[in-house]
N, CA, C and O of each residue as an XYZ file, in Angstrom:
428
protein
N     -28.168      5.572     34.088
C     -29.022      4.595     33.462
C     -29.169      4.935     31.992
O     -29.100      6.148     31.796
N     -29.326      4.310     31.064
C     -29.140      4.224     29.706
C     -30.596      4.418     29.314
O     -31.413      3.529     29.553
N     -30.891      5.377     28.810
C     -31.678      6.125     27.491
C     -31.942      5.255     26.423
O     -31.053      4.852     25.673
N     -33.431      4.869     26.294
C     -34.036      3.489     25.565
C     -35.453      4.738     24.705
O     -36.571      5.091     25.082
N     -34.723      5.011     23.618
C     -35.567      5.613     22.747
C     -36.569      4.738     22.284
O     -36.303      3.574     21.982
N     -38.234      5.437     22.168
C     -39.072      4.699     22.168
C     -39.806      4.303     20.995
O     -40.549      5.192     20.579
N     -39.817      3.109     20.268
C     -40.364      2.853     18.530
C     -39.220      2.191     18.209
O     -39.343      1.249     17.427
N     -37.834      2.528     18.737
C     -36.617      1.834     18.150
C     -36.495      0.253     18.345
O     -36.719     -0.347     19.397
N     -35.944     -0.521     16.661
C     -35.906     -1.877     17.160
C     -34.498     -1.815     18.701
O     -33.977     -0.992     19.454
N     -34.469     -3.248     18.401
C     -33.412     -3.525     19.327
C     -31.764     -3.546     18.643
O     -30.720     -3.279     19.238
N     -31.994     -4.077     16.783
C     -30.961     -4.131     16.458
C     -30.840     -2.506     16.304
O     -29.648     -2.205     16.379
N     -31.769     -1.221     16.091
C     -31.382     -0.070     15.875
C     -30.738      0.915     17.490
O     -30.358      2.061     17.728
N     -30.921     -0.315     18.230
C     -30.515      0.297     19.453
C     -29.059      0.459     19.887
O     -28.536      1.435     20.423
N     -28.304     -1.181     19.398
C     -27.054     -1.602     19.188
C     -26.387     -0.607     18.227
O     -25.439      0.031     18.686
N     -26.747     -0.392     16.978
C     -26.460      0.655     16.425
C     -25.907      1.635     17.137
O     -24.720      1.910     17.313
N     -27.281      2.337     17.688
C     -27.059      4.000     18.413
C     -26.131      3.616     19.349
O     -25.411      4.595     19.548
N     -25.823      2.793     19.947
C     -24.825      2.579     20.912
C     -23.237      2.486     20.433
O     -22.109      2.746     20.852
N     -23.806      2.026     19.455
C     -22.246      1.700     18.646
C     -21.969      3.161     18.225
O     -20.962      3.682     18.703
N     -22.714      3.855     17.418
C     -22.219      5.086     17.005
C     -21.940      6.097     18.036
O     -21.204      7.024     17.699
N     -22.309      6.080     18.994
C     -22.306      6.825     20.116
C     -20.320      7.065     20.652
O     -19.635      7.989     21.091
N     -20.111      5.663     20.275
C     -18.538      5.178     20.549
C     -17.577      5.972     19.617
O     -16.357      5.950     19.774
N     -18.063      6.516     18.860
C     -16.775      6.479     17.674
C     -16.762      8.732     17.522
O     -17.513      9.565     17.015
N     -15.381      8.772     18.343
C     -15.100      9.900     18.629
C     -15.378     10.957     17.446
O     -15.304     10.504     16.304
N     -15.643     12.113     17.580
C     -16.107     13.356     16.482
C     -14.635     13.856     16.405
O     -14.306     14.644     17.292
N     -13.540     13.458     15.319
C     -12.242     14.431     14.834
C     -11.993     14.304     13.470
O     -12.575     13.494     12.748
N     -11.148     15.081     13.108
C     -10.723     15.309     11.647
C      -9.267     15.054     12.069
O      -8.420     15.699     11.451
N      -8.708     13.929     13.346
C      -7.711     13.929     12.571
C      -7.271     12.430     12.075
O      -6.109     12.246     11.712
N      -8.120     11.484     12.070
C      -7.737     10.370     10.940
C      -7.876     10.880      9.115
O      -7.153     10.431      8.225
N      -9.051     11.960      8.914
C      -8.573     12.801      7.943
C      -7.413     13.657      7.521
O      -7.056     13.934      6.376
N      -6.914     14.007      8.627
C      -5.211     14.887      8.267
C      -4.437     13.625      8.461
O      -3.250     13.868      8.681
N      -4.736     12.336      8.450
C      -3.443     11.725      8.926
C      -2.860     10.659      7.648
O      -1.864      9.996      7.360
N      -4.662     11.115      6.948
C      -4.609     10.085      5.244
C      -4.338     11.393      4.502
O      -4.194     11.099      3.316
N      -4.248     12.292      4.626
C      -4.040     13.252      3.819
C      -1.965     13.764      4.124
O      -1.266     14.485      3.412
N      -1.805     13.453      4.668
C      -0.278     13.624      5.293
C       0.287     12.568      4.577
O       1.245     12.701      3.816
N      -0.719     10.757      4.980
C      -0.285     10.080      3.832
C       0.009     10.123      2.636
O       1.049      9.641      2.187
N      -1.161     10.906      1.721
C      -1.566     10.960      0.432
C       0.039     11.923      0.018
O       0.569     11.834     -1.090
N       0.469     12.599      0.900
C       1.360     13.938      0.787
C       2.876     12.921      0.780
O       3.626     12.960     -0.195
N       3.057     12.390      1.513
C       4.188     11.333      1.539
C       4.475     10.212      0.191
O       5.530      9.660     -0.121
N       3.197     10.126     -0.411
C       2.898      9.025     -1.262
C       3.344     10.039     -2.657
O       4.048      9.564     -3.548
N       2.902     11.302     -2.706
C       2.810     11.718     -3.741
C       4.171     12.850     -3.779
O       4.101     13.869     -3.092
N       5.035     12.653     -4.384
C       6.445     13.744     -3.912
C       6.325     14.128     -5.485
O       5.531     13.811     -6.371
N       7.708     15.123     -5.415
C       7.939     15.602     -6.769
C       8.370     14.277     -7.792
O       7.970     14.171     -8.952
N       9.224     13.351     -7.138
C      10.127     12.558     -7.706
C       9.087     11.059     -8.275
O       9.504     10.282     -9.134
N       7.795     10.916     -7.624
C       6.938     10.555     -8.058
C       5.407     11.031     -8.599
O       4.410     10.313     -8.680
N       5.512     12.256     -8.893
C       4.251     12.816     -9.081
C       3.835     12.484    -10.403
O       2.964     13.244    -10.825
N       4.111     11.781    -11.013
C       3.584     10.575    -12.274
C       2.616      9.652    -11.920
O       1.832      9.420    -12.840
N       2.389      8.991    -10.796
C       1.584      8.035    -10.850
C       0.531      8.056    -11.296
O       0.199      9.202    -11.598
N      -0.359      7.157    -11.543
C      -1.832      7.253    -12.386
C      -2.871      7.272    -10.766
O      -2.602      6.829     -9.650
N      -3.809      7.823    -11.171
C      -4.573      7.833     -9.966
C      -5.098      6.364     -9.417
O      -5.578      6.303     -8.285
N      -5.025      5.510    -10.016
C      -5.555      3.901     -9.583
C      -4.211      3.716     -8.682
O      -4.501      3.452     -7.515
N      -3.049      3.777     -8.891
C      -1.865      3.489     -8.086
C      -1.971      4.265     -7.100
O      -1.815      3.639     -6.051
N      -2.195      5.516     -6.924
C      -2.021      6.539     -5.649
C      -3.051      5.683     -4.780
O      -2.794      5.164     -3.694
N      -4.488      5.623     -5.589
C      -5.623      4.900     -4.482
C      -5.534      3.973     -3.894
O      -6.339      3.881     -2.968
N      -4.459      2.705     -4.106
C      -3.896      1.577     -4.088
C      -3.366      1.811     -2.924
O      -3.882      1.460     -1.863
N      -1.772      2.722     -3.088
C      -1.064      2.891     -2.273
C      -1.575      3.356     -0.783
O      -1.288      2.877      0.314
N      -2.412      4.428     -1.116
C      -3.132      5.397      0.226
C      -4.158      4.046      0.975
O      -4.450      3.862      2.156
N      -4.470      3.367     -0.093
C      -5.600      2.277      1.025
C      -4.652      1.519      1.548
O      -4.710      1.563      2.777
N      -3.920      0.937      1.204
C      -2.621      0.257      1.662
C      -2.071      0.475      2.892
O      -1.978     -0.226      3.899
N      -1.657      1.800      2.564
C      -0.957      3.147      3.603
C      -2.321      3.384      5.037
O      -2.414      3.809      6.189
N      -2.837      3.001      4.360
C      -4.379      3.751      5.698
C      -5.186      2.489      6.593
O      -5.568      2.558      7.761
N      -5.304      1.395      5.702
C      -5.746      0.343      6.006
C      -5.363     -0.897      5.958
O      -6.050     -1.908      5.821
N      -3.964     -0.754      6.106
C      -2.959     -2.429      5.845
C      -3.243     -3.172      6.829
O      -3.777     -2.737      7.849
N      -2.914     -4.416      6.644
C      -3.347     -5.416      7.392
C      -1.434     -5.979      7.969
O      -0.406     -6.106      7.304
N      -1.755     -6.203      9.637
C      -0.526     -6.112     10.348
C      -0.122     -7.591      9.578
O      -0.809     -8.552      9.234
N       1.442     -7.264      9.476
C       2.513     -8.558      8.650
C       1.851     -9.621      9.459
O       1.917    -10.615      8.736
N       1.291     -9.929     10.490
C       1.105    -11.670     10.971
C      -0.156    -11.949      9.970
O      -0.454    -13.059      9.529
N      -0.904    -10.606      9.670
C      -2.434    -11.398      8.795
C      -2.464    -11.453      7.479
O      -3.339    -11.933      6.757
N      -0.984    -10.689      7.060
C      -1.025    -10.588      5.502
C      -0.394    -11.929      5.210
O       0.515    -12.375      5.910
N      -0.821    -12.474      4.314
C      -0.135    -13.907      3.429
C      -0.375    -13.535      2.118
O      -1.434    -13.366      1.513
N       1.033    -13.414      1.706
C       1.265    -12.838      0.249
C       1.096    -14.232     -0.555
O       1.094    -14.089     -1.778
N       0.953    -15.567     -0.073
C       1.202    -16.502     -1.394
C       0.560    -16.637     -2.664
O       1.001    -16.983     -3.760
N      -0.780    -16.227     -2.211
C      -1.857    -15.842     -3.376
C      -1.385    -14.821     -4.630
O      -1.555    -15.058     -5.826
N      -0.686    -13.508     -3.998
C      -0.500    -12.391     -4.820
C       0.797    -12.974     -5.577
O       1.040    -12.515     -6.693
N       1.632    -13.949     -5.040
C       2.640    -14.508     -5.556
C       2.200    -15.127     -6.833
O       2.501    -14.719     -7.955
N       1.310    -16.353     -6.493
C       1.095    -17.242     -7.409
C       0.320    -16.718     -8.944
O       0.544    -17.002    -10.121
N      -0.584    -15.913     -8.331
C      -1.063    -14.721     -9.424
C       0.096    -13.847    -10.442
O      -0.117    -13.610    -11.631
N       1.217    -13.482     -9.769
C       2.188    -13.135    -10.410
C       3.024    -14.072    -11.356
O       3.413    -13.781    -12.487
N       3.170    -14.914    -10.875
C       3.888    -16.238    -11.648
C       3.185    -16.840    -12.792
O       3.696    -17.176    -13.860
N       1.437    -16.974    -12.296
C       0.838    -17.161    -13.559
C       0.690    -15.994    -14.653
O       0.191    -16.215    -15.756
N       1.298    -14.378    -14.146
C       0.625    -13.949    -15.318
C       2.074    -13.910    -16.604
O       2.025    -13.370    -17.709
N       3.363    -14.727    -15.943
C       4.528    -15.018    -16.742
C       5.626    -13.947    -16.698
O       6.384    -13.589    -17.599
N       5.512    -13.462    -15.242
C       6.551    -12.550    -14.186
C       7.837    -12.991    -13.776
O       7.853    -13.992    -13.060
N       8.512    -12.660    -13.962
C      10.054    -13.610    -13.457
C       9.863    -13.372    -11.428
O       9.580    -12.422    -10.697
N      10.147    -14.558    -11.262
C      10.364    -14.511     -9.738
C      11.233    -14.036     -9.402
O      11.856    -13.520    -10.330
N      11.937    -13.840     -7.871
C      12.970    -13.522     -7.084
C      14.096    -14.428     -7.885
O      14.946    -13.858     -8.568
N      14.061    -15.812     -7.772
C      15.396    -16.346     -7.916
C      15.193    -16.802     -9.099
O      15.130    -18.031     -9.086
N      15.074    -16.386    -10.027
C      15.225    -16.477    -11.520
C      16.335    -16.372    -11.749
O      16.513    -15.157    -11.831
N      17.538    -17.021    -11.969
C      18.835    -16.605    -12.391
C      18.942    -16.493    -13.875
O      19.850    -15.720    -14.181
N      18.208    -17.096    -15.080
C      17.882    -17.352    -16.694
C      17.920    -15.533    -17.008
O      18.596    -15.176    -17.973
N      17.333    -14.657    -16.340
C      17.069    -13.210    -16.806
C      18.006    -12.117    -16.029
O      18.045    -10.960    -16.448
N      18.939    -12.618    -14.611
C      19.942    -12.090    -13.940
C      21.360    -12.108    -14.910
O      22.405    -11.501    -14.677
N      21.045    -13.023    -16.098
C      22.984    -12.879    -16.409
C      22.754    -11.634    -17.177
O      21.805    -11.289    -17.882
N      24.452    -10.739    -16.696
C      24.373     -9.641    -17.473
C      25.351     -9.732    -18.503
O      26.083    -10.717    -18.606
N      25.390     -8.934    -19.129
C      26.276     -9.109    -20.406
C      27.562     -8.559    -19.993
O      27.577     -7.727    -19.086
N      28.375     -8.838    -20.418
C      30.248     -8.130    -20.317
C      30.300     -6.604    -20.679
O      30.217     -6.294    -21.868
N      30.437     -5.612    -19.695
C      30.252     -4.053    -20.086
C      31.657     -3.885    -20.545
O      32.736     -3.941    -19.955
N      31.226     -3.607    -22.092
C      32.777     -3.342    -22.739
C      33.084     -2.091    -22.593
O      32.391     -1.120    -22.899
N      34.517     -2.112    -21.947
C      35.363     -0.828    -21.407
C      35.842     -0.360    -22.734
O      36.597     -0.917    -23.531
N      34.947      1.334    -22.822
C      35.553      1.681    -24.260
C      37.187      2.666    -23.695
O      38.176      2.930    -24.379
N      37.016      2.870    -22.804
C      38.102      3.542    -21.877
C      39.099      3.089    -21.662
O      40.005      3.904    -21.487
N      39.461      1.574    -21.559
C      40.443      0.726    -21.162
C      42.049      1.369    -21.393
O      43.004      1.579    -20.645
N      41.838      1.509    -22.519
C      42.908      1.963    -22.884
C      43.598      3.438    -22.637
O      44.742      3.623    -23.052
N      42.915      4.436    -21.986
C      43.087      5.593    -21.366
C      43.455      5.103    -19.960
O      44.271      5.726    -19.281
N      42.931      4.129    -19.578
C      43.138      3.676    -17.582
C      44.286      3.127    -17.991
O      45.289      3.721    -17.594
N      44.450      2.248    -18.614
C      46.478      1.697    -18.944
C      47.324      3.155    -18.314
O      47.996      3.191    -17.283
N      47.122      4.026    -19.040
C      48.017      5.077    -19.291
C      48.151      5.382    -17.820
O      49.276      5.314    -17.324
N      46.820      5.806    -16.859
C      47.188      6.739    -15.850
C      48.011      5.322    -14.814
O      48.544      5.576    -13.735
């Protein structure tokens, strides 16, 4: 039978019940910190700390691909005068002049 502490409202009861649920470990702490360790390598250890915090909330608390809808973050990008995916105007590349050409004849 369930333990009804006495003076407590009812919404502080729901509470204690709720907290009662949520297991005592450190390891969702080793598991953002393993993140933070993955996020941060030699080959990126430049980032500014606003990007690492970004990434690790990202990394810790993403929202599964059916609930994410990127069109917003899209349209935000486009207005701030970002080239899109199929921009072909900024894809042409220029002709890489072969200063060598004339050594590859030979062989």
């Amino acid at each position: 039978m369930e333990e009804r502490k006495e003076g407590v409202s009812d919404d502080l009861q729901i509470l204690f019940k709720t907290t009662a649920t949520i297991p005592i470990s450190t390891s969702e702490c080793e598991r953002d910190f393993s993140s933070m360790n993955e996020i941060i390598t030699p080959l990126r250890s430049s980032l500014n700390i606003s990007t690492v915090s970004a990434l690790l909330f990202v990394n810790c608390v993403d929202p599964s691909l059916t609930d994410f809808h990127p069109e917003t973050y899209v349209r935000s990008w486009l207005v701030k005068g970002r080239n899109s995916a199929n921009d072909t105007a900024n894809r042409k590349r220029k002709k890489k002049i072969e200063k060598y050409s004339a050594l590859w004849k030979l062989l």
